[in-house]
Structures are given as C-alpha cells and as structure tokens.
VEXZASE-624759 format. One record per residue (C-alpha): residue in three letters; x, y, z. Coordinates in steps of 0.25 Angstrom, whole numbers, padded with zeros to 4 digits, always signed. Example, Ala and Ser with C-alpha at 12.3 -4.5 7.8 and 13.67 -1.06 7.14 Angstrom:
% residues 2
ALA+0049-0018+0031 SER+0055-0004+0029 
END
This chain:
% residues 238
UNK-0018-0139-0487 UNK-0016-0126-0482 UNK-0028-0122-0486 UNK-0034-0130-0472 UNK-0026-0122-0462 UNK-0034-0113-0455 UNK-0026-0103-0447 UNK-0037-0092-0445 UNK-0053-0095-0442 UNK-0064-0083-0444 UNK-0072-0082-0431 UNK-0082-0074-0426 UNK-0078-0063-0416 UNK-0088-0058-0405 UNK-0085-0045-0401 UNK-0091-0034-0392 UNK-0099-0024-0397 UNK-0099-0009-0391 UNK-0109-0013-0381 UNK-0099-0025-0377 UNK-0088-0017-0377 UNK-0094-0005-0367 UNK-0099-0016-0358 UNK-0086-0023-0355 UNK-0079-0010-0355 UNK-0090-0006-0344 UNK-0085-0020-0336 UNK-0071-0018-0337 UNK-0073-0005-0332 UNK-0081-0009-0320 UNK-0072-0021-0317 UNK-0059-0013-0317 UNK-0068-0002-0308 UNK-0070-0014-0297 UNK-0057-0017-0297 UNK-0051-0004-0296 UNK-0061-0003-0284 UNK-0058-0016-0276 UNK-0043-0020-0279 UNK-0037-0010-0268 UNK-0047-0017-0257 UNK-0043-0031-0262 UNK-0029-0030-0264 UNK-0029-0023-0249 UNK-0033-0035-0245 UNK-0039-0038-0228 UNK-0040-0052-0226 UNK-0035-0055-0211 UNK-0034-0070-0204 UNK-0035-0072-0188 UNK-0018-0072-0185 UNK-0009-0070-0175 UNK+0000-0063-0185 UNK+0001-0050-0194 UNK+0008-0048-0202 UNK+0013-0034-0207 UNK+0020-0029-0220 UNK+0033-0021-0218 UNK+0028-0012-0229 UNK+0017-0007-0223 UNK+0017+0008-0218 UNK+0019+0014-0202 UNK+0005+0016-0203 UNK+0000+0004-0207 UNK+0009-0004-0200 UNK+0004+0002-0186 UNK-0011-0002-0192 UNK-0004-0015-0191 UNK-0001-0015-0178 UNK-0014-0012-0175 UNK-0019-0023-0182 UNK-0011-0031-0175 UNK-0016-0028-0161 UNK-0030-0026-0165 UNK-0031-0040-0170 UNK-0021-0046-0159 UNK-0010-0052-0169 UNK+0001-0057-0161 UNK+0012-0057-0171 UNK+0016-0046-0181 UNK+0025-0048-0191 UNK+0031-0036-0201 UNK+0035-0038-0214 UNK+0048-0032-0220 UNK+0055-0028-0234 UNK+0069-0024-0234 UNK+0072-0009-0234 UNK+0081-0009-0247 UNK+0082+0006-0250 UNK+0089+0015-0243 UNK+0092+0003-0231 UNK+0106+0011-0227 UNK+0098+0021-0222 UNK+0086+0014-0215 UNK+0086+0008-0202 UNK+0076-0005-0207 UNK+0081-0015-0217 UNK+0068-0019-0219 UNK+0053-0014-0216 UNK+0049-0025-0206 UNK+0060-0020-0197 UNK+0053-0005-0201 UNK+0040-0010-0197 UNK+0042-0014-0184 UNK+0050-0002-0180 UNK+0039+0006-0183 UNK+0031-0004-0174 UNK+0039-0004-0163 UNK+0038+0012-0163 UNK+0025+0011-0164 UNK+0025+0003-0150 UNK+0021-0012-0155 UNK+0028-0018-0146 UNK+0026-0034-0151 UNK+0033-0041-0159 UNK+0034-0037-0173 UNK+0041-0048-0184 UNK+0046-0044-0194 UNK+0045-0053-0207 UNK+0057-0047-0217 UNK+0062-0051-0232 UNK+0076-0052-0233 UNK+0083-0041-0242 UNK+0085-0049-0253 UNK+0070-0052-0257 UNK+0065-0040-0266 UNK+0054-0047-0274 UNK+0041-0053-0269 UNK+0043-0046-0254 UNK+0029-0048-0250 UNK+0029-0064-0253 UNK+0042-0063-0245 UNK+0037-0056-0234 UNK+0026-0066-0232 UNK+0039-0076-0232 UNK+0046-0070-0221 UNK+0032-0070-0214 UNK+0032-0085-0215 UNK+0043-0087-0211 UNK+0040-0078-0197 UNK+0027-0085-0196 UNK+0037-0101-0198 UNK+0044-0096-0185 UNK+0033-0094-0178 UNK+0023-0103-0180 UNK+0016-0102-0167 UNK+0009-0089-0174 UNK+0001-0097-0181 UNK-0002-0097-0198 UNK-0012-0086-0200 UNK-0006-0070-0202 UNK-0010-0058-0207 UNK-0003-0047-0215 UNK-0006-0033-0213 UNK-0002-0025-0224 UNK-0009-0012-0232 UNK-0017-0009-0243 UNK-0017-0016-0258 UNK-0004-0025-0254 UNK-0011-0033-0245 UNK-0018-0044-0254 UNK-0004-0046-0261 UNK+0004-0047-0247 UNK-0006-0057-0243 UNK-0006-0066-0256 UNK+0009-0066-0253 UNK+0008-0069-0239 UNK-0001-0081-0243 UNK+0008-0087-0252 UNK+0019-0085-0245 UNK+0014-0093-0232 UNK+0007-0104-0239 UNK-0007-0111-0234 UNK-0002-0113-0218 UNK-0003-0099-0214 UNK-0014-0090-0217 UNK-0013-0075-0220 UNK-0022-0064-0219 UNK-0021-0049-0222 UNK-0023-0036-0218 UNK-0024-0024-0227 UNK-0022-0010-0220 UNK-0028+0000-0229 UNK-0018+0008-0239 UNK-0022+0023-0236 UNK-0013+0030-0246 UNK-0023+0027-0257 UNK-0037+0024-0259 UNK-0039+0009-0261 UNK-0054+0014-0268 UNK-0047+0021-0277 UNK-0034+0017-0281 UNK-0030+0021-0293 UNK-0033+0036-0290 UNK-0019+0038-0283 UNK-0006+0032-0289 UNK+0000+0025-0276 UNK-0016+0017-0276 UNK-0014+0014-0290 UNK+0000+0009-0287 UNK-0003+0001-0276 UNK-0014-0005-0282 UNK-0011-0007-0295 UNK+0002-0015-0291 UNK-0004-0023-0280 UNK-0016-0028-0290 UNK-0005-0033-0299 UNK+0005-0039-0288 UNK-0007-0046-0283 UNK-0012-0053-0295 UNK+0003-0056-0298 UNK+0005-0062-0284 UNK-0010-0070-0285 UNK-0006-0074-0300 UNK+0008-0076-0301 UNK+0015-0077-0289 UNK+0015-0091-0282 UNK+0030-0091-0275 UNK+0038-0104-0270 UNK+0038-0099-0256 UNK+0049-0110-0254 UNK+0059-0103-0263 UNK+0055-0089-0258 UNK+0058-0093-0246 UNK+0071-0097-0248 UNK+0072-0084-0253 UNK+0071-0078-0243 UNK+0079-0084-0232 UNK+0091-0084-0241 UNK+0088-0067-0241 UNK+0085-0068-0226 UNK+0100-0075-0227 UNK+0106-0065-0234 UNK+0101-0053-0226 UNK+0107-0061-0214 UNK+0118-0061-0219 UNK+0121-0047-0223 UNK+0115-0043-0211 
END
C-alpha cells in the first residue's frame, strides 16, 4: 500500500546553456539601461487639460513657484490655487503655520496681485499629504463650482506623476486633472543616478509611484472625514 504513494516524480530540466546565460544577461542589462534612461522623464510627468484653474503645490521652491505665475498668465488661468502642509518644526519661531500661507506671501511680494487660494491640510494629517492635498482641493473646487471641473497641477520634477495619480483618485471621474511638470535643475534627470540627491529623488518616487498605482485605492468618503475632523480640531486650538 505504501509502496503506491508517490511523493516525488523525476522530470527533465531545461536549462540555459553559456550562450543562453550571456544572452539574457545582455537583455537584462539593456532593459535596466532603458529604464535607468527614461524613468526621470516619465515620472516628471507634462500632461496639461484646457482649465480655468492651476493648481500649485506648496512645496515647490521661490523659484519655481514664480515659473508658476508665469504659467498662470501665459496660459490665462483665472483661479490659482496653493497647496499647503503644516510647518511642524521649529513653528515657535516662524511666522507661517503652514506653506500655503508661505507661498502666497512670496507671491504677494512678488507683485501678483489676484487672488491666490490656498488649499491647506489640517495639523493632524501626517500620512498620505499629497492624496490629502488633492482633498482640500476638492473641496475648494465643491464651493466653487462655477470654475468648472477640469484643473491643472503645476508641480516639479520626478513628483509630478505621483501628485497627479493622487489628485485623480482624490477627485473621482467628474473632474478632470491634468499636470504640469517644471523641470528639476538640482540634478540631471538624464543621469540620475550619478549624484546622491538624483538617486534619491528618483529611486524613491519610482517606488511610491508603483505603490500608489498598485496598492493604494483610498475610500475618499472616510478620508474625508478625516479631515474635517482635523480642520475641526485646528479650529479649535486656534
């Protein structure tokens, strides 16, 4: 009886020979090349939609944020929006509690005299900001719905693809978002990986963009709960 049972089978094995070997190390090579090549340009992603509104990240240096402003007149947008994260660190000693507020200081000094909204995250939120600053958006946009559903969001460099992924699934079908990537001069997007702060930036917004694509899918219902209850509390303190 125990003979019968079968546990194991002997089966023929193909495996590469030298040659084979050489030739798929060759490919893999190539492959990885090409990628290390292109993924700078596709995560810096340009993708604009005919809007009345642009939307510009907080983050984003003085520099580019006046590139913004350009932008904005150049194209004939009517509606500018800033992003903003709470300033955590060191806040007793800074005039701005967040970088929205930063932002269009900056403007104002620059002499942009329209007016600038600023779309800010309560205190509370410290994960997924971007997805939350897409939120605030949405809300904005809710209030004033006369500005139609199509917008753009300027940002810089490799962050952009991931921003706009975010901004996607933060507004849902209705409203359709476009994107604007300045270029990111501290590094050479060519060649990346020659300079720590390109490998860093890259390397990290290649893997929080294929976590965002693969893995995260949020209930925009409960995160926007969320956040009023935040925007609540900073009320309150305030």
């Amino acid at each position: 009886m125990f003979q019968r049972l079968i546990l194991f089978r002997k089966r023929k094995c193909n495996r590469p020979t030298l040659l084979g070997w050489l030739v798929f190390i060759f490919l893999f090579v190539a492959i990885f090349r090409l990628w290390m090549g292109t993924v700078a340009s596709y995560l810096s992603q340009n993708d604009p939609v005919p809007a009345k509104v642009l939307v510009v990240e907080g983050w984003i240096g003085d520099e580019a944020l006046s590139h913004a402003v350009e932008y904005y007149k150049k194209n004939h947008y009517e509606h500018l929006i800033v992003t903003g994260l709470p300033i955590t660190f060191r806040k007793d000693f800074l005039h701005f509690k967040n970088t929205a507020a930063a932002g269009v200081a900056q403007l104002k000094q620059d002499g942009f005299s329209d007016t600038v909204f600023q779309a800010v995250i309560p205190t509370s939120v410290v994960i997924d900001r971007t997805y939350n600053t897409a939120i605030a958006t949405r809300l904005l946009l809710e209030k004033h719905k006369e500005w139609g559903n199509q917008l753009n969001v300027y940002s810089v460099g490799v962050h952009a693809r991931r921003s706009h992924l975010m901004f996607e699934r933060a507004f849902g079908d209705r409203y359709k978002i476009g994107i604007i990537s300045e270029p990111d001069e501290t590094f050479d997007q060519q060649h990346w990986w020659r300079t720590s702060k390109g490998f860093r930036n890259v390397s990290n917004e290649f893997m929080a963009y294929i976590y965002v694509w693969a893995f995260f899918h949020p209930d925009y219902t409960f995160y926007k709960k969320k956040f009023l209850e935040g925007v609540q509390q900073d009320q309150l303190q305030h």
